[in-house]
C-alpha positions as a Markdown table, in Angstrom:
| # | Residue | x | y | z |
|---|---|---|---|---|
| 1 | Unk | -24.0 | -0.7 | -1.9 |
| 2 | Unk | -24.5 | -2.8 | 1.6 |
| 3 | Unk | -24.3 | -0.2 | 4.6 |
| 4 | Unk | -20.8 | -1.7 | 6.0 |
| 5 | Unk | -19.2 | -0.5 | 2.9 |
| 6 | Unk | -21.4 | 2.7 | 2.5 |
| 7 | Unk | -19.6 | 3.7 | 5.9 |
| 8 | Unk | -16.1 | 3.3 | 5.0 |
| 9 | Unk | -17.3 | 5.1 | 1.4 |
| 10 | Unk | -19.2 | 8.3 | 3.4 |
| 11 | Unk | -16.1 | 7.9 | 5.7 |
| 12 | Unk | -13.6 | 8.6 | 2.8 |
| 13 | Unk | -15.5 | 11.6 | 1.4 |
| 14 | Unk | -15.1 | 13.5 | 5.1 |
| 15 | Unk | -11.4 | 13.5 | 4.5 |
| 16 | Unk | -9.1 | 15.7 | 2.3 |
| 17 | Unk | -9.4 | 14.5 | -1.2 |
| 18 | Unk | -7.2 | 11.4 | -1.5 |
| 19 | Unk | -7.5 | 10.5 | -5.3 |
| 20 | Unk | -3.8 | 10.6 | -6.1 |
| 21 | Unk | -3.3 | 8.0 | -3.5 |
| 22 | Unk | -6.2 | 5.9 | -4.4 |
| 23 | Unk | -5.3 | 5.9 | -8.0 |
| 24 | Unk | -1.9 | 4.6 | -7.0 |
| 25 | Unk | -3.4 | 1.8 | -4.9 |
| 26 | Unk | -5.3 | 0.7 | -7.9 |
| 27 | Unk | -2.1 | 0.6 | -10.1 |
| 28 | Unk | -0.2 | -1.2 | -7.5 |
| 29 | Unk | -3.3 | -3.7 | -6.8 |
| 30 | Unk | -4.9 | -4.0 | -9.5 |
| 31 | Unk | -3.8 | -3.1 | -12.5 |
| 32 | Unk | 0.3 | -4.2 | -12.2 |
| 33 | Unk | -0.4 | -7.8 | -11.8 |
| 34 | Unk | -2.1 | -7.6 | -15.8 |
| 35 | Unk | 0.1 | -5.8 | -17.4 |
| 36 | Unk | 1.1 | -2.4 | -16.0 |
| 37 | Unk | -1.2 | -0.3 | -18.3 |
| 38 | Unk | -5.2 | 0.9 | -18.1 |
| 39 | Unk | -7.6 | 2.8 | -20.0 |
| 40 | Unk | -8.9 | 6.4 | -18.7 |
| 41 | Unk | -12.1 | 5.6 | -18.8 |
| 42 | Unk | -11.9 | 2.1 | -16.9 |
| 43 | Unk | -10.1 | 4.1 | -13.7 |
| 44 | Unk | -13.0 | 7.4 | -14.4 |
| 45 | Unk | -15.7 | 4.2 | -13.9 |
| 46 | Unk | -14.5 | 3.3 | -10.8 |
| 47 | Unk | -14.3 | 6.4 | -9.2 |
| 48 | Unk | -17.9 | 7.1 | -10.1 |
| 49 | Unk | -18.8 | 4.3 | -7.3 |
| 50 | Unk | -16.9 | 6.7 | -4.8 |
| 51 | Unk | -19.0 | 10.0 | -6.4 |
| 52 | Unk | -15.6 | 11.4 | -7.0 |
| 53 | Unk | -15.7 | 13.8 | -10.1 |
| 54 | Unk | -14.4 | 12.8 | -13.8 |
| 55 | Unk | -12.7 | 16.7 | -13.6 |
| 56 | Unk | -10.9 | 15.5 | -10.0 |
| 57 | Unk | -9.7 | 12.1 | -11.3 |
| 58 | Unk | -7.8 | 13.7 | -14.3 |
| 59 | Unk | -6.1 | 16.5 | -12.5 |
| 60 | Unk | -4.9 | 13.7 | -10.1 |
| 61 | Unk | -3.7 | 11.6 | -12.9 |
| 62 | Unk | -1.7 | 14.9 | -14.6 |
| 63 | Unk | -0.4 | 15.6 | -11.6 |
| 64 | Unk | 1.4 | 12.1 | -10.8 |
| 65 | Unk | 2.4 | 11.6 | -14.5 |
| 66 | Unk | 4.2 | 15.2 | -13.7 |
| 67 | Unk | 5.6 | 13.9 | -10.9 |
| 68 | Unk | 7.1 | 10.7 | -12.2 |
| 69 | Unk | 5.0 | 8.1 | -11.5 |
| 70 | Unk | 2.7 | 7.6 | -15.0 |
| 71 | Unk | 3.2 | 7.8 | -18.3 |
| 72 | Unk | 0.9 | 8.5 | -20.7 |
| 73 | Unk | 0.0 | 6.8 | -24.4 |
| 74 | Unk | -2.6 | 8.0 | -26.7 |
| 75 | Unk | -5.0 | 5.6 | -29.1 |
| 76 | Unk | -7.2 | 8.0 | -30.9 |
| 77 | Unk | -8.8 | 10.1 | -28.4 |
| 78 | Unk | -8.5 | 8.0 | -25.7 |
| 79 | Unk | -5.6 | 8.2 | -23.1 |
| 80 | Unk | -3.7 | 5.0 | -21.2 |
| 81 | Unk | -1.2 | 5.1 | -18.5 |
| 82 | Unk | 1.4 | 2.8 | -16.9 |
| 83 | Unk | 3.5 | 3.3 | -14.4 |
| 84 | Unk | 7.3 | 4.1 | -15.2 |
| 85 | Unk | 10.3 | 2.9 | -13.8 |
| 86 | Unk | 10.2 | 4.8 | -9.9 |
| 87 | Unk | 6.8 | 3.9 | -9.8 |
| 88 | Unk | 7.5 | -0.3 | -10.6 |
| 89 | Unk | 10.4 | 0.3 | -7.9 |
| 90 | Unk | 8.4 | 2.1 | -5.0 |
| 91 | Unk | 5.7 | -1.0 | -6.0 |
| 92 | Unk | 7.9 | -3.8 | -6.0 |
| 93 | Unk | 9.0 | -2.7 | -2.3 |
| 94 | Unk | 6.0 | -2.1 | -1.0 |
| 95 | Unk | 4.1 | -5.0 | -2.7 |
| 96 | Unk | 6.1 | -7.0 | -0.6 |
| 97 | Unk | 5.4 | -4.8 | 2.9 |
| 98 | Unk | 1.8 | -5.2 | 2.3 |
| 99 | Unk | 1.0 | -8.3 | 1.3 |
| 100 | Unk | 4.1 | -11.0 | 2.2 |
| 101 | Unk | 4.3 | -12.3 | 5.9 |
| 102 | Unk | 6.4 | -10.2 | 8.2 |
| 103 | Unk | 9.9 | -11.5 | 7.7 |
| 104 | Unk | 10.5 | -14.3 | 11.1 |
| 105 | Unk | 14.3 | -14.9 | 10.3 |
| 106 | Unk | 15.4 | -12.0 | 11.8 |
| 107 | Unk | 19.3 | -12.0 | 13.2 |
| 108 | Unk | 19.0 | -9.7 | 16.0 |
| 109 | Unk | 20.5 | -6.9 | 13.8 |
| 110 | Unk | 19.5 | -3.9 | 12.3 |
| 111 | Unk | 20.9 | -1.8 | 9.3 |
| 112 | Unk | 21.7 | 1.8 | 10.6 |
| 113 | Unk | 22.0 | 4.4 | 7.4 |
| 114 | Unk | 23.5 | 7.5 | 8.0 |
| 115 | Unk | 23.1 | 10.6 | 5.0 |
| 116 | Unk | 24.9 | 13.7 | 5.4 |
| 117 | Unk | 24.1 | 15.6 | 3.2 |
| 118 | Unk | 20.7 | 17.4 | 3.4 |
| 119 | Unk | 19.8 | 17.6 | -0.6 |
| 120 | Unk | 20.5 | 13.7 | 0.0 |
| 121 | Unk | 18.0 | 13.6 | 3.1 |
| 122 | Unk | 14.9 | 15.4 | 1.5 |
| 123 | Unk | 15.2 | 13.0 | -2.0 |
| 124 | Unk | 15.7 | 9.8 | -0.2 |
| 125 | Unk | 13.1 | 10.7 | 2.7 |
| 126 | Unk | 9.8 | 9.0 | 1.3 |
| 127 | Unk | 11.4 | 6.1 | 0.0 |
| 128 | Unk | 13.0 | 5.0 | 2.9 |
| 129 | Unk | 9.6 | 5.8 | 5.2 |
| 130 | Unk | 7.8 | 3.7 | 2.5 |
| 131 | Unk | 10.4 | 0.6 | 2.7 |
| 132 | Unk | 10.1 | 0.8 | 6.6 |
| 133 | Unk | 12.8 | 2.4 | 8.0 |
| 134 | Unk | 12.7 | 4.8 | 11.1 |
| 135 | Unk | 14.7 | 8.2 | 11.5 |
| 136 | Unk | 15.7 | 9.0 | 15.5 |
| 137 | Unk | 17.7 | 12.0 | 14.1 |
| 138 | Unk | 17.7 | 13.9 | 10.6 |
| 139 | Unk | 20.1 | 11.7 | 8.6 |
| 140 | Unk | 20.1 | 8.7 | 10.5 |
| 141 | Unk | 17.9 | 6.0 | 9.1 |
| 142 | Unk | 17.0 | 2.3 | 11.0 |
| 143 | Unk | 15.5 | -0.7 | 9.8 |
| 144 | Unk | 15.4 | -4.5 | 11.1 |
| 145 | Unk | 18.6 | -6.2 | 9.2 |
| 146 | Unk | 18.0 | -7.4 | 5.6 |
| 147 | Unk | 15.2 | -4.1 | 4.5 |
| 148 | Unk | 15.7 | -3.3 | 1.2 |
| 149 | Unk | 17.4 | 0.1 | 0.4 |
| 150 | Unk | 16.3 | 2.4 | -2.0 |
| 151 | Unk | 17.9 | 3.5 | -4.7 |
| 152 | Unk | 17.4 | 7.2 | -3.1 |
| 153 | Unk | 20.0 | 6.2 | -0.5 |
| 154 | Unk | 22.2 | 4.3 | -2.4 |
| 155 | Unk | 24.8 | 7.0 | -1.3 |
| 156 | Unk | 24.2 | 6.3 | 2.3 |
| 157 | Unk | 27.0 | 4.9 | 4.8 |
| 158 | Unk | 25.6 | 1.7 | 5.8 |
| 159 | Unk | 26.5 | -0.3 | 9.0 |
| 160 | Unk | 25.1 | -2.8 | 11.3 |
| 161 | Unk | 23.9 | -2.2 | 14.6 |
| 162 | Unk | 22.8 | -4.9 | 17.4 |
| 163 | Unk | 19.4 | -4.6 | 19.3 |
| 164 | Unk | 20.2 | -6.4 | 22.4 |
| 165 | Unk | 21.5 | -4.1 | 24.6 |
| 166 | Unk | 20.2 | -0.8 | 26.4 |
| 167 | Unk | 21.3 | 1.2 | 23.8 |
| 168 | Unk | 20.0 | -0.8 | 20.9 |
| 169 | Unk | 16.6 | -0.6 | 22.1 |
| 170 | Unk | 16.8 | 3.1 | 22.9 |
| 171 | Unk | 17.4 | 3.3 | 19.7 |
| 172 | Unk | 14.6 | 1.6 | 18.6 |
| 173 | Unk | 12.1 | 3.4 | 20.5 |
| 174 | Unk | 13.0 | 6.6 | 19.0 |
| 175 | Unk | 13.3 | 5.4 | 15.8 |
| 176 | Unk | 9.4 | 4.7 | 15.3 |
| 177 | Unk | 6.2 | 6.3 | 16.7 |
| 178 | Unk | 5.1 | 2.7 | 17.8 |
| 179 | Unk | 1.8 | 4.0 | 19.8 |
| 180 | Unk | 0.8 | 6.2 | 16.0 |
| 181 | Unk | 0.5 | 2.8 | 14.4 |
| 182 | Unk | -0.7 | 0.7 | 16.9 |
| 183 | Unk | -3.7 | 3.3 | 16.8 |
| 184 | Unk | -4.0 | 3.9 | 13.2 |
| 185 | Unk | -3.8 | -0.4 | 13.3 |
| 186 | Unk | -7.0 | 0.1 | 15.6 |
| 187 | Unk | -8.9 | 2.7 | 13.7 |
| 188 | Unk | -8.3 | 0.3 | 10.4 |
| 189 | Unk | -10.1 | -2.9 | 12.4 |
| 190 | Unk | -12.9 | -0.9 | 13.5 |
| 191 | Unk | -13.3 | 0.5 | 9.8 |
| 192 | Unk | -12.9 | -3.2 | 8.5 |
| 193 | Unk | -14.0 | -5.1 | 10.9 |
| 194 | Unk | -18.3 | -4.9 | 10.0 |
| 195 | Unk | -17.8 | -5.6 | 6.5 |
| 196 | Unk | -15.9 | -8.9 | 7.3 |
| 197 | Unk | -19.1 | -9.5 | 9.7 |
| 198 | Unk | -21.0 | -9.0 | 6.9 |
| 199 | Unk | -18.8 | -10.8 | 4.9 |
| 200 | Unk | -18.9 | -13.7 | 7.4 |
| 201 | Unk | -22.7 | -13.7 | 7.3 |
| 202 | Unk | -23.0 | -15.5 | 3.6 |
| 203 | Unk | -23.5 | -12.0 | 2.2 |
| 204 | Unk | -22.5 | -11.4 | -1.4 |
| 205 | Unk | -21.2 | -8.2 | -2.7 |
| 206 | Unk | -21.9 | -7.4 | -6.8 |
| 207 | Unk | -18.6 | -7.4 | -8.3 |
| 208 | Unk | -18.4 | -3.7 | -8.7 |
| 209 | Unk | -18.8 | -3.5 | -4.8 |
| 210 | Unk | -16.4 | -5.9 | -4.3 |
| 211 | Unk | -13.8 | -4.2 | -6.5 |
| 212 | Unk | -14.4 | -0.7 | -4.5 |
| 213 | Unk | -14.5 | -2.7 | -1.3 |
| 214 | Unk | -11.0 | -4.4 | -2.1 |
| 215 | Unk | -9.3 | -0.8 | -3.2 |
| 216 | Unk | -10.3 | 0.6 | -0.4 |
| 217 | Unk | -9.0 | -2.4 | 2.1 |
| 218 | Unk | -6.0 | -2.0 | 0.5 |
| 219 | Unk | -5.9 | 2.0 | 0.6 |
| 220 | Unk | -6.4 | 2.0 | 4.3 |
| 221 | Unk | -4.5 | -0.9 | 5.1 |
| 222 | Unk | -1.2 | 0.7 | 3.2 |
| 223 | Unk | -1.2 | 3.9 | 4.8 |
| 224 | Unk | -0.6 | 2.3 | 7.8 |
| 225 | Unk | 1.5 | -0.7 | 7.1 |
| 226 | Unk | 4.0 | 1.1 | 5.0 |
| 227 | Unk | 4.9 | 3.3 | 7.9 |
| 228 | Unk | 5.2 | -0.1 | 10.2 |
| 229 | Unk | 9.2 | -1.5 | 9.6 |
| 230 | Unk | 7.7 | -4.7 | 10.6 |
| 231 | Unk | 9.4 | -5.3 | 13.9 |
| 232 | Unk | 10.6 | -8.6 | 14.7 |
| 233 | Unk | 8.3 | -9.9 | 17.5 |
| 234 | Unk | 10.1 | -10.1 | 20.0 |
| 235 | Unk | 10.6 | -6.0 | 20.1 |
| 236 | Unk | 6.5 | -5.7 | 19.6 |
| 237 | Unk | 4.4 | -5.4 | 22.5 |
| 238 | Unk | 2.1 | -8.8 | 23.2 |
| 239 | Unk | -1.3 | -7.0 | 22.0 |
| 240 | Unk | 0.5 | -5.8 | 19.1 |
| 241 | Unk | -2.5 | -4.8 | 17.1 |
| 242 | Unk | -0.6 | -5.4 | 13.9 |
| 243 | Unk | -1.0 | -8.8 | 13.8 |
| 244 | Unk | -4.7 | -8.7 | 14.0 |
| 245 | Unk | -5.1 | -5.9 | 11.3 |
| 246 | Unk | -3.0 | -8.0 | 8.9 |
| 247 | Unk | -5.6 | -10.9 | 9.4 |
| 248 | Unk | -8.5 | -9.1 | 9.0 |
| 249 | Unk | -7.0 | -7.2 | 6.4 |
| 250 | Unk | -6.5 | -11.1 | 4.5 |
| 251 | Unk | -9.5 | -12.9 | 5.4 |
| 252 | Unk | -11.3 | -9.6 | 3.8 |
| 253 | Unk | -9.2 | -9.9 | 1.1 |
| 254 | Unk | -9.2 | -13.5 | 0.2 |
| 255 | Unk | -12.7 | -13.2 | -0.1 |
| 256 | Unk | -12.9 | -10.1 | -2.1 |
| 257 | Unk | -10.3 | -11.4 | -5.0 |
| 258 | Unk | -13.1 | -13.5 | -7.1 |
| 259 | Unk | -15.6 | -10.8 | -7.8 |
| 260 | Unk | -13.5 | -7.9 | -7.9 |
| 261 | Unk | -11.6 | -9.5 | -10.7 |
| 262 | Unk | -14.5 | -10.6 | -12.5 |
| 263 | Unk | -15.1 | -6.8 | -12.7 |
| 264 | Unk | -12.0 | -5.9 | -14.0 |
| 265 | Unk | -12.4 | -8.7 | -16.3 |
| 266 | Unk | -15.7 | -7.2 | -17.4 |
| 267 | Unk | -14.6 | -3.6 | -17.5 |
| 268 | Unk | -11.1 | -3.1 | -17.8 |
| 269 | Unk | -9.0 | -2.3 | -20.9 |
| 270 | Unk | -5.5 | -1.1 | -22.5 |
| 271 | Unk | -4.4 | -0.2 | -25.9 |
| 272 | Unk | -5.1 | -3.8 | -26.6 |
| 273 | Unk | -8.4 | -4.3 | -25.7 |
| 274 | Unk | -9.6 | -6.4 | -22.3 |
| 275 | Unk | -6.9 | -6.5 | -20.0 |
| 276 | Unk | -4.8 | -10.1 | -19.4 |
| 277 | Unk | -5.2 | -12.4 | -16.9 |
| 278 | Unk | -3.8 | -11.4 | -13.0 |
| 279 | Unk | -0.2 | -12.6 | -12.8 |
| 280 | Unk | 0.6 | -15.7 | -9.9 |
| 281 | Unk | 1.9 | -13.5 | -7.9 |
| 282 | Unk | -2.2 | -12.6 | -7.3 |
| 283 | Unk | -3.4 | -15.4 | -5.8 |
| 284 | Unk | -0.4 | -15.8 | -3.4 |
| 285 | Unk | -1.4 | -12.8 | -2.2 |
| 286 | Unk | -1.8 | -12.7 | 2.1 |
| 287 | Unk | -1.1 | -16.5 | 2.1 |
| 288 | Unk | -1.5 | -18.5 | 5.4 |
| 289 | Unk | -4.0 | -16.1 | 7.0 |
C-alpha cells in the first residue's frame, strides 16, 4: 500500500470505529450503481485491506439491517444484502449532494420548514441534515430554494423566505456552522491532497488500493459535504474552501474509477454470480472538474 494512502488508512484506525458508515459508503458508491445487492464475503474482503475484523464487519451489518437500511437474502450458507427502500431514498438524495455540481440557478430564495411537533422533529432530524438543510431553532428547518424534502418532513409547513435583506441573512448565519465545515473542508485537503501528489506523479495504485483509496475519498468527503446545504455563492465567503475540496475530491476520483472497478469486477458477487456492469450514471460522476 503506497505511504499516502497508508496515512489516511493508520488515520482511520485512531478514530472510533466507523464501519457502519463505511459499509454504507460502499453501498451508496459502489455497489448501487450494479445492482443494489453484494455478497458477504466480497464487503469482509475489503475490509481486510483496512485490518478491520470479519467479527466487527458483521455486527455492523446486523445492526443497519436492524435499523432499516439492509436486507438480507440467503443462498446456501452464504448471506447477501441490498439496501431497502429508506436506504435507496437517503441515497438518491445524497448521491446527488456529493457528486452533482452545486446547483448555480439559484432564485434568491430559500425554503423555510417549520415542524411542531417534537416526535416529528427527532424522526425527520437526520434526513433533513443529510439533504442540507440548517436548523436556527428546534423545528425550524432552512435550505436554499428548490432542496429536496424528505419524506420525514412531509408533514412540515413549508414557506418561502428571501435572502436579501438583514434579516434573511441573519437567518442564514444561524442556520449553519459555516466555520465547522470550512475546517472539516480543510482537514479533508490536507488528508487528500498527498495522494493526488502522488497520484499526479505517474504513480499507479493495484486495483485493490485503488478501490480502498476511492471508499475512503468518498467516506471522508461525505461526512463533510452532506452537512454543507451548498450555499449559493454569492452567500459563501471568497476562500470558500468548498470549492477546492470538491475538486480535489474529482480529480482523485476520476482517476481512481478504472482500477477500482476492475476490482470489483474481479471480486465482487450477488446471488447471481459476478456483479453487472456500473450503471451511466458512474461515469458522469464529478463531471467538469
Amino acid at each position: 500500500m503506497p505511504q499516502p494512502l497508508a496515512r489516511i488508512v493508520d488515520q482511520l484506525k485512531r478514530e472510533p470505529s466507523r464501519t457502519g458508515s463505511i459499509i454504507i459508503t460502499v453501498f451508496g458508491d459502489a455497489i448501487v450503481p450494479r445492482g443494489g445487492s453484494v455478497w458477504l464475503g466480497t464487503l469482509l474482503e475489503f475490509f481486510q485491506s483496512l485490518d478491520t475484523d470479519g467479527n466487527v464487519v458483521r455486527t455492523a451489518m446486523s445492526r443497519l439491517a436492524a435499523d432499516g437500511w439492509l436486507e438480507r437474502s440467503r443462498v446456501g450458507r452464504n448471506s447477501f444484502y441490498r439496501l431497502i427502500k429508506k436506504g435507496r431514498q437517503t441515497f438518491d438524495t445524497a448521491t446527488k449532494h456529493i457528486y452533482d455540481p452545486p446547483p448555480s440557478d439559484w432564485t434568491g430564495r430559500f425554503e423555510l420548514l417549520l415542524i411542531g411537533n417534537a416526535e416529528d422533529r427527532d424522526a425527520a432530524r437526520d434526513a433533513l441534515k443529510n439533504a442540507g438543510f440548517g436548523s436556527p431553532l428546534p423545528g425550524v428547518w432552512v435550505a436554499p430554494s428548490g432542496a429536496p424534502i424528505p419524506d420525514e418532513a412531509a408533514r412540515a409547513i413549508r414557506l418561502e423566505v428571501s435572502a436579501e435583506d438583514d434579516s434573511g441573512r441573519r437567518l442564514l448565519s444561524e442556520s449553519w456552522p459555516l466555520d465547522r465545515t470550512a475546517d472539516a473542508y480543510l482537514k479533508f485537503i490536507r488528508t487528500f491532497e498527498p495522494l493526488r501528489n502522488w497520484i499526479g506523479r505517474g504513480e499507479t495504485l493495484s486495483d485493490a488500493d485503488a478501490f480502498t483509496a476511492r471508499i475512503l475519498l468518498i467516506h471522508h468527503y461525505r461526512r463533510v459535504v452532506l452537512r454543507d446545504p451548498l450555499l449559493p455563492a454569492p452567500l459563501l465567503p471568497g476562500d470558500w474552501p468548498g470549492r477546492a475540496a470538491r475538486k480535489l475530491c474529482g480529480e482523485i476520483y476520476r482517476g481512481l474509477l478504472s482500477p477500482s472497478e476492475q476490482w470489483l469486477d474481479d471480486h465482487a458477487t450477488n446471488e447471481d454470480g459476478p456483479l453487472p456492469k456500473p450503471n451511466g450514471a458512474l461515469g458522469r460522476r464529478f463531471e467538469g472538474i
